[in-house]
C-alpha positions in Angstrom: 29.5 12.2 -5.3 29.2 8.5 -5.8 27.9 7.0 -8.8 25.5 4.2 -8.7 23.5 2.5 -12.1 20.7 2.2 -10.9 19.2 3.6 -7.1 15.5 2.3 -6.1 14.1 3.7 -3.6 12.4 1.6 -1.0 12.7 -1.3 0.4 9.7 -3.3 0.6 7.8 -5.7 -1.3 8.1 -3.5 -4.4 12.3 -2.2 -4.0 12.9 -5.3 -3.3 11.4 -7.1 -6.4 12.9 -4.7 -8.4 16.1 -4.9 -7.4 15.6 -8.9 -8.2 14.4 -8.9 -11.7 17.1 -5.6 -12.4 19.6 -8.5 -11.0 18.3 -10.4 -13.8 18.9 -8.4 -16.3 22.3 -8.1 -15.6 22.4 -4.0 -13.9 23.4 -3.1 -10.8 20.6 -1.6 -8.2 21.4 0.1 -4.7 18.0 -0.5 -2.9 17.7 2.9 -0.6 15.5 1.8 2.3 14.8 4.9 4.8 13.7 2.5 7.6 16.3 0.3 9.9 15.0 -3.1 7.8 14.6 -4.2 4.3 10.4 -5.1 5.0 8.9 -1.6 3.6 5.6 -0.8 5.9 4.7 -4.7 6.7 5.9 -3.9 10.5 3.9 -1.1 11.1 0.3 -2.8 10.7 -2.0 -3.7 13.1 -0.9 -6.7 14.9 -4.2 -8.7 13.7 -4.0 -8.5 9.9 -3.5 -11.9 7.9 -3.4 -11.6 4.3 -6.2 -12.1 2.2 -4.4 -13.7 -0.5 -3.3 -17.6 0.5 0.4 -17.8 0.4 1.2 -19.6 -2.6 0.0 -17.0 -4.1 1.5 -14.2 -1.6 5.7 -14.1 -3.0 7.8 -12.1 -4.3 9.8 -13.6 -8.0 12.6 -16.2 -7.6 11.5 -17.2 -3.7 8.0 -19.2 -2.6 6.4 -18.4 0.4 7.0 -21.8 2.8 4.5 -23.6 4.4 1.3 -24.4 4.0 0.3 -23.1 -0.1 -3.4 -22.6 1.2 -2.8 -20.8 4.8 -3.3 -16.9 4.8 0.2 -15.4 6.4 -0.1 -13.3 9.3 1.8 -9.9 9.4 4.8 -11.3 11.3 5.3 -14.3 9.0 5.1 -11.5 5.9 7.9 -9.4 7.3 10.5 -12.9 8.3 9.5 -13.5 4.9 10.9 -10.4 3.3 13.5 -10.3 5.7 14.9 -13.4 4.1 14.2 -12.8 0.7 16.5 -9.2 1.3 19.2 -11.6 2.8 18.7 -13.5 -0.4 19.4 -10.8 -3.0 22.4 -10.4 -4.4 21.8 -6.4 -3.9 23.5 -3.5 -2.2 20.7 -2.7 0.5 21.2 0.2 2.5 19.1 1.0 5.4 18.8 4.5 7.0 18.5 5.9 3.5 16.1 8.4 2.9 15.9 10.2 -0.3 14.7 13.6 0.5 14.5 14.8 -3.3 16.0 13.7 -7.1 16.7 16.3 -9.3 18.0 15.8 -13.4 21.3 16.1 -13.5 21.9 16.0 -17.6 21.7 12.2 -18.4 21.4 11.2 -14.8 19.5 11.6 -12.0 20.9 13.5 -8.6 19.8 12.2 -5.6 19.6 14.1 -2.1 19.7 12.1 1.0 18.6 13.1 3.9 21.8 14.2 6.5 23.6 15.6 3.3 24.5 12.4 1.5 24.1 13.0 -2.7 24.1 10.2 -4.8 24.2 10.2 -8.8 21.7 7.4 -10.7 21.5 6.2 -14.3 18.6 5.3 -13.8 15.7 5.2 -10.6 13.2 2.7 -10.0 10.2 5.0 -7.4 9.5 1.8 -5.2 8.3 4.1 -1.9 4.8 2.2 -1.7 2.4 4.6 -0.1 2.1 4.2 3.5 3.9 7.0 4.5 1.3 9.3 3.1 -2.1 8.2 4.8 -5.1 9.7 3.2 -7.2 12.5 5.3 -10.3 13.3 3.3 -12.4 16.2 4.1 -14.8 15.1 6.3 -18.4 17.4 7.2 -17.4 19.0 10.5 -14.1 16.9 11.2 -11.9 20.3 12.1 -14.9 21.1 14.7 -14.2 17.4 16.0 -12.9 17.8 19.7 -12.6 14.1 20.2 -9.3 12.2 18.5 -8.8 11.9 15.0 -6.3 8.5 14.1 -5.4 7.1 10.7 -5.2 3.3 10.5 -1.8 3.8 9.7 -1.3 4.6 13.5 -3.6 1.4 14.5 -2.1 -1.2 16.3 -4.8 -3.0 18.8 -8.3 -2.7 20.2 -7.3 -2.3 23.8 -6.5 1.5 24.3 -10.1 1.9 23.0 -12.4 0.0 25.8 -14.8 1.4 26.1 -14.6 4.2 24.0 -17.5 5.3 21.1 -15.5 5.0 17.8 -16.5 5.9 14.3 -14.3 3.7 12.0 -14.6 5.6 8.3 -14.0 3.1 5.4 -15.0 0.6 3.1 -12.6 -1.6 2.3 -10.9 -4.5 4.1 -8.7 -2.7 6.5 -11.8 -0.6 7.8 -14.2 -3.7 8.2 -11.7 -5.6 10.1 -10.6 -2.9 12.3 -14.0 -1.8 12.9 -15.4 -5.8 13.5 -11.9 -6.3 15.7 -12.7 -2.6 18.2 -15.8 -3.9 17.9 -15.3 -6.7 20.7 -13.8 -4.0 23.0 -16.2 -0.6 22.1 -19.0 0.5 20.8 -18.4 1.0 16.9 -19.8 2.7 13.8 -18.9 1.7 10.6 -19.3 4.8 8.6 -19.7 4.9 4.8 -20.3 6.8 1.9 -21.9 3.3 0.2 -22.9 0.2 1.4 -20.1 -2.7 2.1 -19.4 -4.6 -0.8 -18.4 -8.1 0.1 -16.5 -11.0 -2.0 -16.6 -14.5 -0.8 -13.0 -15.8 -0.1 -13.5 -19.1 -1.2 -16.2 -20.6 -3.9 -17.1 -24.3 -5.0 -13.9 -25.0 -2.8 -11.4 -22.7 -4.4 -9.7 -19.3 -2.7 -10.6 -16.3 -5.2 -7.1 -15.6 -5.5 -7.2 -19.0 -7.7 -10.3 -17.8 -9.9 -8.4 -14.6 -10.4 -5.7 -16.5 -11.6 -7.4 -19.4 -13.6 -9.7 -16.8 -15.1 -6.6 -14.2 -15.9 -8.8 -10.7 -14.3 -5.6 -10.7 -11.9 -3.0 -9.7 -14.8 -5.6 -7.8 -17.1 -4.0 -4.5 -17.8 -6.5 -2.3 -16.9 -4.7 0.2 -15.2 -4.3 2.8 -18.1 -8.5 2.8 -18.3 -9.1 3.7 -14.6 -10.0 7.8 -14.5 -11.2 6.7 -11.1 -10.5 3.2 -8.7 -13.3 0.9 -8.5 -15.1 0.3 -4.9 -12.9 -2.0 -3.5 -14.7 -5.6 -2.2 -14.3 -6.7 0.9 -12.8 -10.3 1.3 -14.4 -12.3 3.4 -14.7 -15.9 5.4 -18.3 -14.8 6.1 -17.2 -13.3 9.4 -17.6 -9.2 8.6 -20.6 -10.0 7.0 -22.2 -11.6 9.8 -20.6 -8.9 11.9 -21.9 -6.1 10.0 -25.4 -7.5 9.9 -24.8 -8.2 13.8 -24.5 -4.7 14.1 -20.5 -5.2 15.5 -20.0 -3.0 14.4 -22.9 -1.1 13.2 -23.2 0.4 10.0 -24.1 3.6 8.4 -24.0 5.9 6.3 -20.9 9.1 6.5 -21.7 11.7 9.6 -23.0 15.0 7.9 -20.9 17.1 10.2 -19.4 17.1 13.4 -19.4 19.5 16.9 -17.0 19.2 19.7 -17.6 15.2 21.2 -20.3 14.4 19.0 -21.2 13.6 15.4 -24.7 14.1 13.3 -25.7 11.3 11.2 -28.0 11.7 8.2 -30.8 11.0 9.7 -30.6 14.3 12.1 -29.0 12.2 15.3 -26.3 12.6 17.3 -24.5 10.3 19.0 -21.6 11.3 21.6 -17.6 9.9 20.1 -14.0 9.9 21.6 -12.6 9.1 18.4 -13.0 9.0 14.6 -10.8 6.6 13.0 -9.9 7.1 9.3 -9.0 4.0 7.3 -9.5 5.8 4.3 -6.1 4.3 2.5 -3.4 6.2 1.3 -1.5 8.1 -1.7 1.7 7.4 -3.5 4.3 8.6 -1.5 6.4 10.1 -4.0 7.1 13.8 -2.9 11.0 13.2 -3.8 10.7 13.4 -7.1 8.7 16.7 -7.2 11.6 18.5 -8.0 11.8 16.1 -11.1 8.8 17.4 -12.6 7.4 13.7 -12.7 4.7 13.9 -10.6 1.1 15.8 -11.5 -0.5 18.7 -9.6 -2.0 16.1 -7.0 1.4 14.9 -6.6 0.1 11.0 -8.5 3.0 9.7 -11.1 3.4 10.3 -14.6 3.4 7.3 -16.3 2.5 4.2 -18.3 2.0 0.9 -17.0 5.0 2.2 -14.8 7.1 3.6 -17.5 7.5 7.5 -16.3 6.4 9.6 -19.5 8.3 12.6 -18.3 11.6 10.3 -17.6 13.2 7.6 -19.6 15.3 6.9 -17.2 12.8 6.9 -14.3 10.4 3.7 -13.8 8.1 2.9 -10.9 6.6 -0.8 -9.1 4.0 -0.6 -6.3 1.4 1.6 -7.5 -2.0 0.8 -7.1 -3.8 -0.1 -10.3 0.1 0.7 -11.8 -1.5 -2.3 -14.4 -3.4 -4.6 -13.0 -5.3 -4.9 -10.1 -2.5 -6.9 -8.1 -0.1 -4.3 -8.6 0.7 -2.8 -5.1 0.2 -6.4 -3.9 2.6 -9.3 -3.2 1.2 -11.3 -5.7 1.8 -9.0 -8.6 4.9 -6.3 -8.0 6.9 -9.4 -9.4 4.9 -9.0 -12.8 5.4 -5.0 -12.8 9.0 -5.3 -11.6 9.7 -6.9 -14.7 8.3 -4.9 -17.0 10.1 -2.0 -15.3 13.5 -3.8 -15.0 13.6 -4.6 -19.1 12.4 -1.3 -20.2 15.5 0.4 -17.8 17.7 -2.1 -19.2 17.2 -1.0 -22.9 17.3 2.6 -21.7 20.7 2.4 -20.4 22.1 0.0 -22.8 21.0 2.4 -25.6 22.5 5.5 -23.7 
């Protein structure tokens, strides 16, 4: 078995600022990537999406997005970008590498890998993001639905859907601009269990992200107070609004059940569909370290800030609300990553 000091598992945006700031702190991390290419989940979204955050405010500790501060990145230039910052790293990357479970193996932690490969850690850093568990909710009626049922994770463009009737289910930024983007090509409902909740994108001249920032609400760590996530807001140009009032798509509120091709709104109608699309977000995707005991009974970490409390040994970066409400973003894994890479580096200093 080979010994490594530290394994982190994943390698996207949050693997690979981990393995930066561990770098740092003088330790040794072996990034485990189970995809061909150091740019976690960043290649498999829709062709269309640009970030909502403006790229000086969009990188990853120790390298600046180039270009333009004040442009939004599209998903190509996000994925060069971490491409370069993995050449960058002075890290052993391996690609192919899934981790199929972690066990304790008395002071260390015994990695699986998939294909029969084992690997012993000091210590792990959970950087697996979540887009490899997309979120299915329990829908009125969706196992009666004869039509096709797609997560946004599988969404790539609006042209295999011309013409179709689609039911985009969502609130947040993914499902507004998927929804406005079919919208152009079908005929679209925006369905909802609460209205759309915009934010402007810019005020008095200034991107939010820089309010955020001047005002501090982007590093506040309010992670640790959230039983439940807030409604998230919609960023916006102005655009969705206007398309949403435009009725492209139209909005309303969640189907109360569903029959072969069609669905029943609340107000008693039906309306024929060919496919309900679900950008209802995702869960950590963290079933490896089951085995571990980490994880609770909805399989959601154990932890602090992103200190596991069942694990000394065991950190995570990426979560969603991990701290602050940039955690699982660009703009504020470096921040966690930190945190995580000093706390493993008194661990295994003191053991």
């Amino acid at each position: 078995m080979e010994h490594v000091e530290v394994a982190v598992i994943g390698g996207g945006q949050s693997g690979l600022a981990a393995a930066h700031t561990l770098r740092r702190e003088g330790l040794q991390p072996v990034v485990l990537e189970a995809s061909e290419q150091a740019a976690g989940s960043w290649p498999r979204y829709y062709d269309s999406l640009t970030l909502f955050s403006p790229a000086g405010y969009s990188s990853l500790p120790g390298m600046a997005f180039d270009g333009d501060p004040d442009r939004y990145p599209h998903r190509d230039e996000v994925v060069d970008y971490l491409r370069r910052y993995a050449d960058r790293l002075d890290a052993d990357i391996r690609t192919r590498t899934r981790v199929r479970e972690i066990r304790s193996d008395g002071s260390a932690f015994a990695l699986a890998l998939e294909g029969g490969g084992r690997l012993s850690a000091r210590a792990v850093v959970a950087a697996s993001g979540t887009f490899g568990r997309p979120h299915r909710p329990a829908l009125p009626g969706l196992e009666d639905f004869s039509g096709a049922v797609v997560h946004a994770a599988g969404y790539r463009v609006p042209e295999p859907f011309a013409g179709q009737g689609v039911v985009v289910v969502g609130a947040g930024n993914s499902a507004v601009q998927i929804a406005a983007e079919l919208a152009a090509h079908a005929r679209v409902t925006l369905a909802t269990r609460h209205p759309v909740r915009f934010a402007r994108q810019q005020t008095l001249g200034r991107d939010l992200h820089w309010w955020l920032n001047r005002t501090g609400i982007d590093t506040l760590p309010i992670g640790r107070f959230l039983r439940t996530p807030p409604t998230q807001l919609v960023i916006d140009d102005g655009r969705y609004r206007a398309a949403v009032a435009a009725g492209a798509p139209d909005r309303q509120p969640l189907f109360t059940g569903a029959d072969g091709s069609k669905v029943t709104w609340a107000d008693g109608s039906t309306e024929e569909v060919d496919t309900i699309l679900l950008a209802t977000g995702y869960r950590p995707d963290l079933g490896y370290l089951a085995p571990l005991g980490a994880l609770d009974v909805r399989g959601h970490p154990l932890h602090r800030e992103g200190v596991s409390t069942t694990h000394a040994g065991l950190a995570y970066v990426g979560l969603e609300w991990q701290r602050s409400l940039s955690s699982n973003s660009l703009r504020g894994v470096g921040r966690d990553a930190v945190r995580a890479a000093r706390h493993l580096a008194v661990h295994l200093r003191r053991h």
